[in-house]
N, C-alpha and C positions, 0 to 999 in steps of 0.2 A: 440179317443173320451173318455169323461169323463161322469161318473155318478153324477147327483146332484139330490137337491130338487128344482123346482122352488117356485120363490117366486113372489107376486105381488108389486107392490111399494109402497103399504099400509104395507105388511107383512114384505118386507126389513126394511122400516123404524124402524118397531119394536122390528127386533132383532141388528139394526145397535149399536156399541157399547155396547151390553151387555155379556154376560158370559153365554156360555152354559154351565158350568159346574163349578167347582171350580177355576181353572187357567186360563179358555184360553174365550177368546172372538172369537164371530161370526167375520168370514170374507167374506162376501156374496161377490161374483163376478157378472160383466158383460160379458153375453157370446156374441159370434161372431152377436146373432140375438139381442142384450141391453136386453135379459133377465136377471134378475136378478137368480143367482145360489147360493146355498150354496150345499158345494163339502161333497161329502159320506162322509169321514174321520173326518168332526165336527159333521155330524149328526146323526153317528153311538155313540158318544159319548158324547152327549145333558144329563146330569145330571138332568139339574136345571129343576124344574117342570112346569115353568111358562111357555118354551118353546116345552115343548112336542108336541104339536101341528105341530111341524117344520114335525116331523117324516108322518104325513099325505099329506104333500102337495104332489103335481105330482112330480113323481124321471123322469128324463129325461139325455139327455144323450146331451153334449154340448163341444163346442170347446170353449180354452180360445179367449179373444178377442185380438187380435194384434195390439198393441199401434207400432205410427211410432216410429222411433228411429230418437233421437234428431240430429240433426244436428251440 
C-alpha cells in the first residue's frame, strides 16, 4: 500500500496539468476504489503557493489501479 492525498474531482481538475513546483507537474492517480490520489513524493514537494492546500487534503493509503494488459 501507498500513501497519498486524496483528491475530489473538483480538486483533481485543478491541480490537472500544472506544476507543483518549479520542473515537475501534478500526476494525480486513480486508485483501485477511482479515487483520485496524488502520491507523497509530489506532495512532499509542492513549492508553488497556489497549491498548498494539496498538503491538507485526507493522506490515505491506496493501491494502484490495475489497467488490463492489451491483447
Amino acid at each position: 500500500m501507498r500513501q497519498g492525498k486524496l483528491l475530489t474531482q473538483e480538486q483533481f481538475e485543478l491541480v490537472l496539468n500544472k506544476k507543483y513546483n518549479d520542473t515537475n507537474y501534478f500526476l494525480p492517480l486513480q486508485d483501485t476504489y477511482n479515487n483520485w490520489v496524488i502520491e507523497m513524493a509530489q506532495v512532499d514537494n509542492i513549492t508553488n503557493p497556489d497549491f498548498l492546500w494539496v498538503k491538507n487534503c485526507p493522506e490515505i493509503e491506496f493501491e494502484y489501479k490495475k489497467e488490463p494488459l492489451p491483447l
